[in-house]
PDB file with one MODEL, atoms N, CA, C and O in Angstrom:
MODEL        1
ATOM      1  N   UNK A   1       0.822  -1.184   0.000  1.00  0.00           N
ATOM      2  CA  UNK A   1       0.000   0.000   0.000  1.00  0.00           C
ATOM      3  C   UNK A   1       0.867   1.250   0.000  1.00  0.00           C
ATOM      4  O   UNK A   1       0.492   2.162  -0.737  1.00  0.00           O
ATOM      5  N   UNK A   2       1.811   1.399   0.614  1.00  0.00           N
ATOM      6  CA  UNK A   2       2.718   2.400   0.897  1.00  0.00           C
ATOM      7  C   UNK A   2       3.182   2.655  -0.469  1.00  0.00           C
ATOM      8  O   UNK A   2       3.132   3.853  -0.746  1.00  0.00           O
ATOM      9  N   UNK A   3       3.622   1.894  -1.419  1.00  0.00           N
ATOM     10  CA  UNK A   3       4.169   2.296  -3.073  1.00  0.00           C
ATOM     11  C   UNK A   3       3.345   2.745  -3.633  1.00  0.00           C
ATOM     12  O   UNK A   3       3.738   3.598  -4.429  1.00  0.00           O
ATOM     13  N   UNK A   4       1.769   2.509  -3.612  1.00  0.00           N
ATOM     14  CA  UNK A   4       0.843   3.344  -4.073  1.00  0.00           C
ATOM     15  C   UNK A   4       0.242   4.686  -3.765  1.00  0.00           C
ATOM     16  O   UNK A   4      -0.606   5.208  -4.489  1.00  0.00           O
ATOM     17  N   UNK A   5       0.779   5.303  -2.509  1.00  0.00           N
ATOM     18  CA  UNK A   5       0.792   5.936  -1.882  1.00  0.00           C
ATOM     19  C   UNK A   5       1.736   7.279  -2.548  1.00  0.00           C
ATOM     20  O   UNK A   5       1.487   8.463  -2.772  1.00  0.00           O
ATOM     21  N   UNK A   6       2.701   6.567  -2.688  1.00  0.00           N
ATOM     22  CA  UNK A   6       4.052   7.163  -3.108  1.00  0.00           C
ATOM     23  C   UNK A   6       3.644   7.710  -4.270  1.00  0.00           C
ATOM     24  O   UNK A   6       3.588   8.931  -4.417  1.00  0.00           O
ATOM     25  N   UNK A   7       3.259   6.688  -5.387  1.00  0.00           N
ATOM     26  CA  UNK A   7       3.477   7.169  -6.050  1.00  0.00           C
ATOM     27  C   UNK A   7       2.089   7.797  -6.930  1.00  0.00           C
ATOM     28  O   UNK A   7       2.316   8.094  -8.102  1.00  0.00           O
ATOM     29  N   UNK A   8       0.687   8.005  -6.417  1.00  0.00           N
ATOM     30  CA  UNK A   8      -0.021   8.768  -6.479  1.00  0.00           C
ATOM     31  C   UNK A   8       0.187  10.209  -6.049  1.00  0.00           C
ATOM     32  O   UNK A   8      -0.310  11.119  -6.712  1.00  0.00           O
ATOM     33  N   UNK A   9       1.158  10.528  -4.575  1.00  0.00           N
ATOM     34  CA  UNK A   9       1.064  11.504  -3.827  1.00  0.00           C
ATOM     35  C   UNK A   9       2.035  12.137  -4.765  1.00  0.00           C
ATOM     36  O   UNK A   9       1.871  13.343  -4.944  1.00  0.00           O
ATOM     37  N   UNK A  10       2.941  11.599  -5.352  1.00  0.00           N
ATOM     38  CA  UNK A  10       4.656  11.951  -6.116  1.00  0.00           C
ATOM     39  C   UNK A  10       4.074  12.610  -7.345  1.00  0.00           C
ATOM     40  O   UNK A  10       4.517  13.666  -7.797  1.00  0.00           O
ATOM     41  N   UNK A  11       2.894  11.831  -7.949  1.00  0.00           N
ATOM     42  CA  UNK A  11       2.381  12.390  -9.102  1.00  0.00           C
ATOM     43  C   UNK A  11       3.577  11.552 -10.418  1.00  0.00           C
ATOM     44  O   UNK A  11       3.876  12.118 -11.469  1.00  0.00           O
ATOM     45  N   UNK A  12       4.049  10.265 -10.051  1.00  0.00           N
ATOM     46  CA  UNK A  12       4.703   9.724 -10.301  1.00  0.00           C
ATOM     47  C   UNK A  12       4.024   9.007 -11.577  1.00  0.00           C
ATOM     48  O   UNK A  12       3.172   8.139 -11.384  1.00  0.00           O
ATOM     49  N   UNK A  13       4.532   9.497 -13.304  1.00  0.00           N
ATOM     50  CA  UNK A  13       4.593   9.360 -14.283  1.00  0.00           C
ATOM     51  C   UNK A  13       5.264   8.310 -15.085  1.00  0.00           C
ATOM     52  O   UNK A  13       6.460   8.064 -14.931  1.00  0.00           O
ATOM     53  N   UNK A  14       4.398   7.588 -16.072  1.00  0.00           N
ATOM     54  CA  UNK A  14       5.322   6.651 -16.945  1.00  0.00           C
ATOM     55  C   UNK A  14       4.790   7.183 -18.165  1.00  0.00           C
ATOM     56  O   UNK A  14       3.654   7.630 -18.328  1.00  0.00           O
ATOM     57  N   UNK A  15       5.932   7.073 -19.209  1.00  0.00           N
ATOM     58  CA  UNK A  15       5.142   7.295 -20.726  1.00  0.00           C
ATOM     59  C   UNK A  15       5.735   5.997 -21.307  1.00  0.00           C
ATOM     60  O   UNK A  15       6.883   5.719 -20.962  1.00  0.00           O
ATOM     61  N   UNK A  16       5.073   5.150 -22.168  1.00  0.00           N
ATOM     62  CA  UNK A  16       5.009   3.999 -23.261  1.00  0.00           C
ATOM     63  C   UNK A  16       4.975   4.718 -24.385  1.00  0.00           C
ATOM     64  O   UNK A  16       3.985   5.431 -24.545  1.00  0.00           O
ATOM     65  N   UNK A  17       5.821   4.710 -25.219  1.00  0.00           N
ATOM     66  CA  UNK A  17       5.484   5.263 -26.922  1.00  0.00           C
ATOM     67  C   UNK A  17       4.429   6.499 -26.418  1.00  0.00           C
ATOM     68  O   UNK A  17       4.924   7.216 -25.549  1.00  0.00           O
ATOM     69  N   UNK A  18       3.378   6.766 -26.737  1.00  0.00           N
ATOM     70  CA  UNK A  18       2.890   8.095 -27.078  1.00  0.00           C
ATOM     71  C   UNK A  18       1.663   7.845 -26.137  1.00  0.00           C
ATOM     72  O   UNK A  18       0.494   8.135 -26.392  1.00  0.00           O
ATOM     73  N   UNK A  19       1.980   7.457 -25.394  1.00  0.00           N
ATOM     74  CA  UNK A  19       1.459   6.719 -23.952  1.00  0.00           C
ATOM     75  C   UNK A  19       1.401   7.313 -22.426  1.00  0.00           C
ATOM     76  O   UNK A  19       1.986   6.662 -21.560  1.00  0.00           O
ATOM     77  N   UNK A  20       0.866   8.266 -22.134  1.00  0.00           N
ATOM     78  CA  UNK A  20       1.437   8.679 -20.683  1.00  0.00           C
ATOM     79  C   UNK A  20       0.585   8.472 -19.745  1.00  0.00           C
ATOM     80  O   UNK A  20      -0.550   8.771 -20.118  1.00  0.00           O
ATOM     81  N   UNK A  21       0.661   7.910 -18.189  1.00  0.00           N
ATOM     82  CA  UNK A  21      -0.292   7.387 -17.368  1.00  0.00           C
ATOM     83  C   UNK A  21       0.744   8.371 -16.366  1.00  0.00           C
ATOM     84  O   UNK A  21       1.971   8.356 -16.461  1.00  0.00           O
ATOM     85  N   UNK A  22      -0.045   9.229 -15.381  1.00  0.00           N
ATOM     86  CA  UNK A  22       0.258   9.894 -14.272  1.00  0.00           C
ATOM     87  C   UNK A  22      -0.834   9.376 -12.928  1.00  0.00           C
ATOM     88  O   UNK A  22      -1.879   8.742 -12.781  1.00  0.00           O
ATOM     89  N   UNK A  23       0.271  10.173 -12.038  1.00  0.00           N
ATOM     90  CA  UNK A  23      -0.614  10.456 -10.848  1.00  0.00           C
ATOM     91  C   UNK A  23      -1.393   8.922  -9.865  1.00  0.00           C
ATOM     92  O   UNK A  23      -0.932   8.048  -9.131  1.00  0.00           O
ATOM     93  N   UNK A  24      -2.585   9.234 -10.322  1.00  0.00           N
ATOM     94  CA  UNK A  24      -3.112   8.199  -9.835  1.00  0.00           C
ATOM     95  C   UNK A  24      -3.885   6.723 -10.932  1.00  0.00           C
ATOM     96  O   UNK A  24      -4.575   5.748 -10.633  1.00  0.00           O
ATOM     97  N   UNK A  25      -3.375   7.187 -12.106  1.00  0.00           N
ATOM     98  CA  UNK A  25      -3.517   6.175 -13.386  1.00  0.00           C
ATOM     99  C   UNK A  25      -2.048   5.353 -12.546  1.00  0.00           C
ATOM    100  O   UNK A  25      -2.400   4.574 -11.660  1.00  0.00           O
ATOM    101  N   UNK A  26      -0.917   5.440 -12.701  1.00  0.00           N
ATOM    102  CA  UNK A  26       0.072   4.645 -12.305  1.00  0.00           C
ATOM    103  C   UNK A  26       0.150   4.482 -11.244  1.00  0.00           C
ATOM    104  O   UNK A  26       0.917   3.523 -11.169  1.00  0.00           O
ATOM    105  N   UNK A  27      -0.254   4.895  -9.798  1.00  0.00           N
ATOM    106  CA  UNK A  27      -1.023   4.488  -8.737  1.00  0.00           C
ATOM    107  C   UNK A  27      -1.591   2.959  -8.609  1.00  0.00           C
ATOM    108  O   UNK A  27      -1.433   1.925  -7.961  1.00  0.00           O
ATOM    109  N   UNK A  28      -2.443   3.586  -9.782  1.00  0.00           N
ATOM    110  CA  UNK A  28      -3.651   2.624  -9.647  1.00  0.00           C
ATOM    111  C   UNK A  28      -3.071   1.239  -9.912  1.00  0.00           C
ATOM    112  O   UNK A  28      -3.450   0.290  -9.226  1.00  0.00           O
ATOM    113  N   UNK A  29      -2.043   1.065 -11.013  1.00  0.00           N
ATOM    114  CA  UNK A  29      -1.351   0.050 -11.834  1.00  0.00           C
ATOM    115  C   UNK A  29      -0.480  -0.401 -11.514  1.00  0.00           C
ATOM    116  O   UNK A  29       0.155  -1.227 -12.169  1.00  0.00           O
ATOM    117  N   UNK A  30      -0.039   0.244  -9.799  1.00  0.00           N
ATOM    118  CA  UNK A  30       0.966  -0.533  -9.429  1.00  0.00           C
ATOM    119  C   UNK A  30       0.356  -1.036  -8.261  1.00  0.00           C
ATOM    120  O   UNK A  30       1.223  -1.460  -7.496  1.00  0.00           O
ATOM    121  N   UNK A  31      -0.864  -1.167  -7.785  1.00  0.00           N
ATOM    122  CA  UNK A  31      -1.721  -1.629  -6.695  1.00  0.00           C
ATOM    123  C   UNK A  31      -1.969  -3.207  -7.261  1.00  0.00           C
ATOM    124  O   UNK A  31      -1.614  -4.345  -6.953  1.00  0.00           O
ATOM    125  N   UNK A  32      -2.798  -2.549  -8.273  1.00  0.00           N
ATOM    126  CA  UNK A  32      -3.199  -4.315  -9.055  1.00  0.00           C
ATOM    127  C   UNK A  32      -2.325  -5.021  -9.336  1.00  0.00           C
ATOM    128  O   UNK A  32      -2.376  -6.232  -9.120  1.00  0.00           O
ATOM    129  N   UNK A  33      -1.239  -4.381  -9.925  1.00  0.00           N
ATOM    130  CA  UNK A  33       0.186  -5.286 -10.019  1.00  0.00           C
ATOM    131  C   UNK A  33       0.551  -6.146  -9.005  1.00  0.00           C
ATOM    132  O   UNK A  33       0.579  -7.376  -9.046  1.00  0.00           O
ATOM    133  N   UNK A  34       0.922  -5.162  -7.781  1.00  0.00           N
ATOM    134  CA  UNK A  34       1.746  -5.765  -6.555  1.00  0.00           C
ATOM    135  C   UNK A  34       0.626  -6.413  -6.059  1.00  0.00           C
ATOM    136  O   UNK A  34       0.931  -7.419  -5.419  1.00  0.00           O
ATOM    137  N   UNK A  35      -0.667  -6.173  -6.133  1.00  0.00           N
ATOM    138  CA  UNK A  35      -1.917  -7.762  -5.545  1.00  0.00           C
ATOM    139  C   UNK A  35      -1.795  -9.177  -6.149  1.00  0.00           C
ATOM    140  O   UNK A  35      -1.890 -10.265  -5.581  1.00  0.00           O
ATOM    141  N   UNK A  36      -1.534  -8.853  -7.596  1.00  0.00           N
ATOM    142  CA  UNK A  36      -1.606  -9.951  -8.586  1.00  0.00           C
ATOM    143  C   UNK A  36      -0.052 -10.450  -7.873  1.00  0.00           C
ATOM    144  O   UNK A  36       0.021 -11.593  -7.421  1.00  0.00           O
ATOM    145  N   UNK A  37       0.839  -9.771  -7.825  1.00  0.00           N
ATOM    146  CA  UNK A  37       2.039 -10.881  -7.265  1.00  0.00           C
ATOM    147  C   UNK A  37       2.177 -11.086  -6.793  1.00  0.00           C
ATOM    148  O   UNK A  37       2.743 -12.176  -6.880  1.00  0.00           O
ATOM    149  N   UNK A  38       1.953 -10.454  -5.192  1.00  0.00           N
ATOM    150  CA  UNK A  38       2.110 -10.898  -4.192  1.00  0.00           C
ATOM    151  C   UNK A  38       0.677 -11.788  -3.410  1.00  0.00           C
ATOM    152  O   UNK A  38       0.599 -11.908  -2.188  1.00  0.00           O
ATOM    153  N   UNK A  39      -0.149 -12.228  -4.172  1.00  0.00           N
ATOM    154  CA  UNK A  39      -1.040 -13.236  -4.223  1.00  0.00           C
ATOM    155  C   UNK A  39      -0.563 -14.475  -5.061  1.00  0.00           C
ATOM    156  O   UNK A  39      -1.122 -15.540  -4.798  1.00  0.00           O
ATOM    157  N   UNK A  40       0.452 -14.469  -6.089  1.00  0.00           N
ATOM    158  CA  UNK A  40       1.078 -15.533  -6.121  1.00  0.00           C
ATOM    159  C   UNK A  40       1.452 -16.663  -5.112  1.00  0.00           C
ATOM    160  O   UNK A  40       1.587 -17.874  -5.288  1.00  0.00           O
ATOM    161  N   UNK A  41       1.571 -15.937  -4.072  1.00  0.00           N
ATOM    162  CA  UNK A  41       2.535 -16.975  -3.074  1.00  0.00           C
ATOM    163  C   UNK A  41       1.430 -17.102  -2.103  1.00  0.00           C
ATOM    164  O   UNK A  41       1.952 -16.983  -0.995  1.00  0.00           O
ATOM    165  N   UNK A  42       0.116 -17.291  -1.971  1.00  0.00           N
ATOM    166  CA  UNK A  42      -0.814 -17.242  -1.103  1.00  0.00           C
ATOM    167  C   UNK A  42      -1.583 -19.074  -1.499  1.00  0.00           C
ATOM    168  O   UNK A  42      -2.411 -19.219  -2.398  1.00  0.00           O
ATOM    169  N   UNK A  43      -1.221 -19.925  -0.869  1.00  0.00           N
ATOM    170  CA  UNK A  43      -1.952 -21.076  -0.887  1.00  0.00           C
ATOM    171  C   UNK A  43      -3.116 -20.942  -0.827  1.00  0.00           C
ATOM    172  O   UNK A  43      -3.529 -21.401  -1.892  1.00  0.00           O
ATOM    173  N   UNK A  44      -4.080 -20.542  -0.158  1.00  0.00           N
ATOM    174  CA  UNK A  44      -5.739 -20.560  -0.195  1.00  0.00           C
ATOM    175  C   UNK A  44      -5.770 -19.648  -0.774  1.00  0.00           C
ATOM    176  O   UNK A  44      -4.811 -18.875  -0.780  1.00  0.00           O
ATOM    177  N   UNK A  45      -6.985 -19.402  -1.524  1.00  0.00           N
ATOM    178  CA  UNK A  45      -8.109 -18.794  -2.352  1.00  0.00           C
ATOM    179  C   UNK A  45      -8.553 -17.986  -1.187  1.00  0.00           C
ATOM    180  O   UNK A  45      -9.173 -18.482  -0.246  1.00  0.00           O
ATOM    181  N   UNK A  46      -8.134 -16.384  -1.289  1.00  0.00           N
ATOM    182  CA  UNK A  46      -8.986 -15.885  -0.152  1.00  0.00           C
ATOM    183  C   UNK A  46     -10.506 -16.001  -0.253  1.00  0.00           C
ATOM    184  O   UNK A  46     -11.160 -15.650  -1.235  1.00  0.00           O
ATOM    185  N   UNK A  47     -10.864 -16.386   0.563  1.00  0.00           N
ATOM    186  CA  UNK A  47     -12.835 -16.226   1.047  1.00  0.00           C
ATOM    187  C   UNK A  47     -13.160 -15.469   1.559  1.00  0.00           C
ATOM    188  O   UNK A  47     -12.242 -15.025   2.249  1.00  0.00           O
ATOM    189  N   UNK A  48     -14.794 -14.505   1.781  1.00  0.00           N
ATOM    190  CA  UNK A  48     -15.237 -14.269   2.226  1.00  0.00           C
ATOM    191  C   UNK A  48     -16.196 -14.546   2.739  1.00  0.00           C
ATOM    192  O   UNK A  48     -16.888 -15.404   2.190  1.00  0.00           O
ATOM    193  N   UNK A  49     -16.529 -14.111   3.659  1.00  0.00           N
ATOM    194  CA  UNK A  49     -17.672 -14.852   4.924  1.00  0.00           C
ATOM    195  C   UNK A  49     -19.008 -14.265   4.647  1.00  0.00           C
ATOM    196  O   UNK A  49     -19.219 -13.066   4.825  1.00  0.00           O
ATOM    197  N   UNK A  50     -19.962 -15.134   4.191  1.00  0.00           N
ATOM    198  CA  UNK A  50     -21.031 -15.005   3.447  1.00  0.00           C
ATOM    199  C   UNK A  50     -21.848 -13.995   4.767  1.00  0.00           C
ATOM    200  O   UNK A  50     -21.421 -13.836   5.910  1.00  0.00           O
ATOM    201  N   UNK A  51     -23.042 -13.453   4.205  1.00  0.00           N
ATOM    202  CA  UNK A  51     -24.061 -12.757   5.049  1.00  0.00           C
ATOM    203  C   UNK A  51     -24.566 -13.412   5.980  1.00  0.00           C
ATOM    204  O   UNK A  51     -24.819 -14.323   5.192  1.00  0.00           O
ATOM    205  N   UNK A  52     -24.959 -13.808   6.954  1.00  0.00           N
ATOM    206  CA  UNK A  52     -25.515 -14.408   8.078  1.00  0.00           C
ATOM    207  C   UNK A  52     -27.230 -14.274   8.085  1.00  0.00           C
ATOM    208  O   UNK A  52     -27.967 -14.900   8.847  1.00  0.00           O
ATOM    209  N   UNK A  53     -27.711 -13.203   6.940  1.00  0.00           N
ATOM    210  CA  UNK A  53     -28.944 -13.330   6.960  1.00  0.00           C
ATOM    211  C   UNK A  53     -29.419 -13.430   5.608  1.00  0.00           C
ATOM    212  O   UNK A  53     -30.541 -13.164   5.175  1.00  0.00           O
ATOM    213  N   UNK A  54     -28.463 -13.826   5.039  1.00  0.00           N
ATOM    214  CA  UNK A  54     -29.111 -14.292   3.397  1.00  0.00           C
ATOM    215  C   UNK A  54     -29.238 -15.640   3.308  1.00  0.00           C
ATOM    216  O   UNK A  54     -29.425 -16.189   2.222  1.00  0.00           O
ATOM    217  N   UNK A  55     -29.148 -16.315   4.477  1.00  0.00           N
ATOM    218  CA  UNK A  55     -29.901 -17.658   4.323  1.00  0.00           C
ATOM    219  C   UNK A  55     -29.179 -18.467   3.200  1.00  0.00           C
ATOM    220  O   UNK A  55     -29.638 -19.547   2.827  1.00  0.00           O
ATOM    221  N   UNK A  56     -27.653 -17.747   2.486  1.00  0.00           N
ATOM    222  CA  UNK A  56     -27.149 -18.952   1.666  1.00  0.00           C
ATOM    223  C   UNK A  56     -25.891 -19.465   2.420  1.00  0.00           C
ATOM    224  O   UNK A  56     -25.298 -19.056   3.418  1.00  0.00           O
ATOM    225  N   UNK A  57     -25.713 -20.463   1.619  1.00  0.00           N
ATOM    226  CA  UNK A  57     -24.395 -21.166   2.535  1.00  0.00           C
ATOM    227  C   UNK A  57     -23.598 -22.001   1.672  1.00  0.00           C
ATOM    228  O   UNK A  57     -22.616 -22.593   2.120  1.00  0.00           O
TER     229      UNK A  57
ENDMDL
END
């Protein structure tokens, strides 16, 4: 969380060819990134704990 932090608050820029993502576009892209990898190494499938009054199970 802290790198996304950084680099939303930094206003921290990438350009690709004619491509430019700032601010909180590259923020955003390094959140989903670092989830997607560092959920690599996570044995269970996180779950969530269903409603208690929706009667499903």
């Amino acid at each position: 969380m802290g790198v996304t932090l950084v680099f939303g608050a930094g206003d921290f820029s990438v350009t690709l060819g004619g491509f430019a993502v700032g601010g909180i576009g590259t923020a955003t892209l390094a959140a989903i990134l670092l989830y997607q990898l560092l959920g690599l190494r996570r044995r269970d499938p996180v779950t969530m704990p269903l409603d208690g009054g929706s009667g499903r199970h």
